[in-house]
N, C-alpha and C positions, 0 to 999 in steps of 0.2 A: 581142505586142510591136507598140507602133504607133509610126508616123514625127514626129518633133519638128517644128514651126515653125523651130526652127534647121537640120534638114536640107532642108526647104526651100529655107529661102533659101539656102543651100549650092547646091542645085542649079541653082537661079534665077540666079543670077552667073554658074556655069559657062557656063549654057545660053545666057546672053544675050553673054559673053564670048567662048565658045566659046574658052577658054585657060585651062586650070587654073591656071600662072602666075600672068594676069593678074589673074582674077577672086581667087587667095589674098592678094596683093601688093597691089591698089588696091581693092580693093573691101570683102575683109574683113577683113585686115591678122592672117590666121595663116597659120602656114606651107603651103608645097602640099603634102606628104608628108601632111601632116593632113586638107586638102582631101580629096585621095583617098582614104583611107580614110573619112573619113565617105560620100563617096560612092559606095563601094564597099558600106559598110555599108546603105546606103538601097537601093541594086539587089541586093543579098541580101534585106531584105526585101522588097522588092515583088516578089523572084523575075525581073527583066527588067534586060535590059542600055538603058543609057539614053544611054549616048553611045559612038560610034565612036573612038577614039583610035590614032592612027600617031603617029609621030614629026615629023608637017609638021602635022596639024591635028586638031579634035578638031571631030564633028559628032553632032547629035541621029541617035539612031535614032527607028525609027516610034514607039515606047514612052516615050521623051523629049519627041519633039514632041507626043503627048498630055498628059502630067503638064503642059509648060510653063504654058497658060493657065491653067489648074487650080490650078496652085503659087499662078500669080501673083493668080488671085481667092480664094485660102483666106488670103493674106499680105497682102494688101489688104483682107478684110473683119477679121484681125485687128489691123492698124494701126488700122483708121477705131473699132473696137470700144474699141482701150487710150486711145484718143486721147478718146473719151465718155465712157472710165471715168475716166482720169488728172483729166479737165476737171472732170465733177461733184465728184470728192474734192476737187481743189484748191481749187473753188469752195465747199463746205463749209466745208472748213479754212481758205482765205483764204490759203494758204502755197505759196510758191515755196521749193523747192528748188533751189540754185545750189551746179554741180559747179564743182572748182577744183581742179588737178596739183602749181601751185606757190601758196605763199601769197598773196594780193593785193595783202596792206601797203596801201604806200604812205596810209596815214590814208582808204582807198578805204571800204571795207566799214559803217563808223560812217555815211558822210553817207549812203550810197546806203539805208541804212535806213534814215535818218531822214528822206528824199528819198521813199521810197517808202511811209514812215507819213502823210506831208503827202497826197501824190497817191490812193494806197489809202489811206484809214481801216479799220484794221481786219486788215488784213493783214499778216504776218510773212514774215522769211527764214529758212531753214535753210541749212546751208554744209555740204557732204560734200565730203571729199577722194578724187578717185577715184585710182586705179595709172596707172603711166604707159600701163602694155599697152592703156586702151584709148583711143584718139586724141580721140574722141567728148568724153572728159571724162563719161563716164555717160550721156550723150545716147540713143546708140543703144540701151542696153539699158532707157531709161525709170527710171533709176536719180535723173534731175535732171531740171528743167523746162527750164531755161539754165544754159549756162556761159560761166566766165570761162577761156580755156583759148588759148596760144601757137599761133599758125598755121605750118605750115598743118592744116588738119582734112581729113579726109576730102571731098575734092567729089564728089560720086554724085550730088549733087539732092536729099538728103533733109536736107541742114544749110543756114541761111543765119546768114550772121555780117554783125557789121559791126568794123572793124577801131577800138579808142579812141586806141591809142597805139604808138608805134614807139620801141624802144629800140635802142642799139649790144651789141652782143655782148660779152662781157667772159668772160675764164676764171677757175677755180678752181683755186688750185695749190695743195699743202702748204706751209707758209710754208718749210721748209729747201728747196723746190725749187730748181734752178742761173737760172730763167728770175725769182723771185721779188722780185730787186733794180732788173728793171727797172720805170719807169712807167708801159710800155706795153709790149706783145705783141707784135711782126710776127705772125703767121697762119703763115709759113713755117717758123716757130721754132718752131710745136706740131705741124709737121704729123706729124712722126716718133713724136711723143710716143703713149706708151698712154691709150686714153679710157676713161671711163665712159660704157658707152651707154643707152640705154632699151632694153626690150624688142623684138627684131623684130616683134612684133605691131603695134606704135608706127605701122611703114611709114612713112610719111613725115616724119611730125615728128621721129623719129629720126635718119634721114637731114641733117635740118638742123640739129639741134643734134650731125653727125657734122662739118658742113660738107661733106659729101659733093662737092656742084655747087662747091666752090672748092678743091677736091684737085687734085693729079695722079699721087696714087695712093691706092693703098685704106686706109682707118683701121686701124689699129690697136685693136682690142678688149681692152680688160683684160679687165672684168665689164660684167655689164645689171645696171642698178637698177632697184628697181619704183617707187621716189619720191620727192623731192627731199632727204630726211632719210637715205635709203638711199646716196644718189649723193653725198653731203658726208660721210659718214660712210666711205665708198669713198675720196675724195681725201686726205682727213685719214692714213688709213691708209698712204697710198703706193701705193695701187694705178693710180692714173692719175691724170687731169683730166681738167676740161668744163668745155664752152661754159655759159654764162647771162647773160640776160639785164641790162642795164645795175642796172637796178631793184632785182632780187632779191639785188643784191650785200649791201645793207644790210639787208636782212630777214634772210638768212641769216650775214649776219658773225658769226665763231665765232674764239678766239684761235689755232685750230692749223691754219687758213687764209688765204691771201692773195686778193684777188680785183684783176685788172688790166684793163682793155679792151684789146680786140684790135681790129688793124689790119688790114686786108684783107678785111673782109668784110662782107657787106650786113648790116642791121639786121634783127630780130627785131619781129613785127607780134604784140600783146596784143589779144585780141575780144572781143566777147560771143556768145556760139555758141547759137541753140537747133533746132529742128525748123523746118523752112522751111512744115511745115501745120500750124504750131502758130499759129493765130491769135488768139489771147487777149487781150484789152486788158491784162491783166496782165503779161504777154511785153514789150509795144510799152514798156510803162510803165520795166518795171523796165531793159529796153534805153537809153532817154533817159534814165535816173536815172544807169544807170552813166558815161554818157558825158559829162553834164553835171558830172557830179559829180568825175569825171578831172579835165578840164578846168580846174574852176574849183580845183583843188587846185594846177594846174601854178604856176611862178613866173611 
């Protein structure tokens, strides 16, 4: 049996985090119970214990601070490796793949390809819908080239975005909901209310689509959905509500739901997300395609 590139970088968070917690919560966005067992599992097989853990702090032992640089040049020459391979295929094929959680609408998708048929000759788009669980929008596992995907995203240094547009937040009710007659929402009027959440995997963009940072107390959980089809089909039911975006109200408009905007809370920022050492003139291209193309759509 031999060690995964995923336990790795497992280890590589801890060791740099020196916080199971932290490194599960911001870095990888799975649970810590899990953390540790896969870490548990990697010092069973290499036979050595690799980190000291009390209950104030967690530190390398001598057998950790060896693995470390080592992790981190076998995880580093497989980046720079996927990042030659991913390049020459796409370069072959001419084709960007673009992750996306919730649908784009808005008349976006049609110009940005035709924006992008003008600039590349010859090149195509693919669109994969990734799960909410992972924040990256496909990014991190090499699933997409870019994505169009709700901030915030993971900030570790390995994504850069540029934000296209900023929308107000708006909820989804059952149309029999008691809140459904109004024109708008106070914030304070959902706050009791049961949600639908995203995956705790999600870590932060869960968090914001919980409004967590404008509570003053803790959400209420119905169910996790894994996709925006999953999460309207949850409301419809009666099992709660959620936040979304101003935007998505009309892509998703369906007759056994109402959608209102809500008051008291900051707006919701839309990106284009890819790998911050993805340097491709194809990346840069299809980036100023999206954003001009937003743009010249707005009224």
């Amino acid at each position: 049996m031999e060690a995964h590139l995923r336990d790795l970088r497992y280890f590589t968070a801890v060791a740099e985090e020196l916080s199971f917690t932290k490194a599960a919560t911001e870095r990888l966005y799975i649970s810590q119970p899990a953390l540790s067992k896969q870490i548990r599992q990697l010092e069973n097989l290499l036979r050595v214990t690799l980190f000291n853990r009390d209950h104030q702090r967690v530190t390398l032992t001598a057998a950790g601070e060896a693995l470390l640089p080592r992790a981190k040049q076998l995880l580093g020459l497989w980046d720079e490796t996927w990042r030659q391979v991913a390049e020459a295929a796409a370069a072959k094929e001419a084709t960007l793949t673009v992750g996306f959680q919730t649908r784009p609408g808005r008349g976006l998708m049609p110009r940005v390809t035709a924006e992008l048929a003008r600039l590349l000759p010859g090149w195509r788009l693919l669109f994969r819908q990734i799960a909410w669980r992972d924040s990256t929008a496909g990014l991190a596992r090499g699933e997409v080239d870019v994505a169009v995907a709700w901030l915030p995203v993971p900030d570790s240094g390995d994504l850069a975005w540029r934000v296209v547009a900023s929308e107000d937040r708006w909820v989804a009710l059952p149309r029999d909901h008691r809140l459904a007659a109004l024109a708008e929402v106070p914030f304070a009027e959902l706050a009791d209310e049961p949600f639908i959440a995203l995956p705790a995997s999600a870590g932060a963009l869960r968090r914001f689509w919980l409004a967590v940072d404008e509570r003053e107390t803790p959400p209420r959980i119905a169910t996790e959905a894994e996709t925006a089809e999953e999460t309207f089909e949850a409301v419809a039911s009666g099992l709660g509500v959620v936040l979304l975006a101003a935007g998505n109200a009309a892509i998703y408009e369906r007759d056994d739901l109402v959608f209102r905007p809500v008051t008291g809370l900051t707006p919701a920022e839309l990106a284009v997300v890819w790998r911050a050492d993805d340097d491709r003139r194809a990346i840069k291209v299809f980036v100023e395609a999206f954003f001009q193309c937003l743009c010249a759509g707005k009224p």
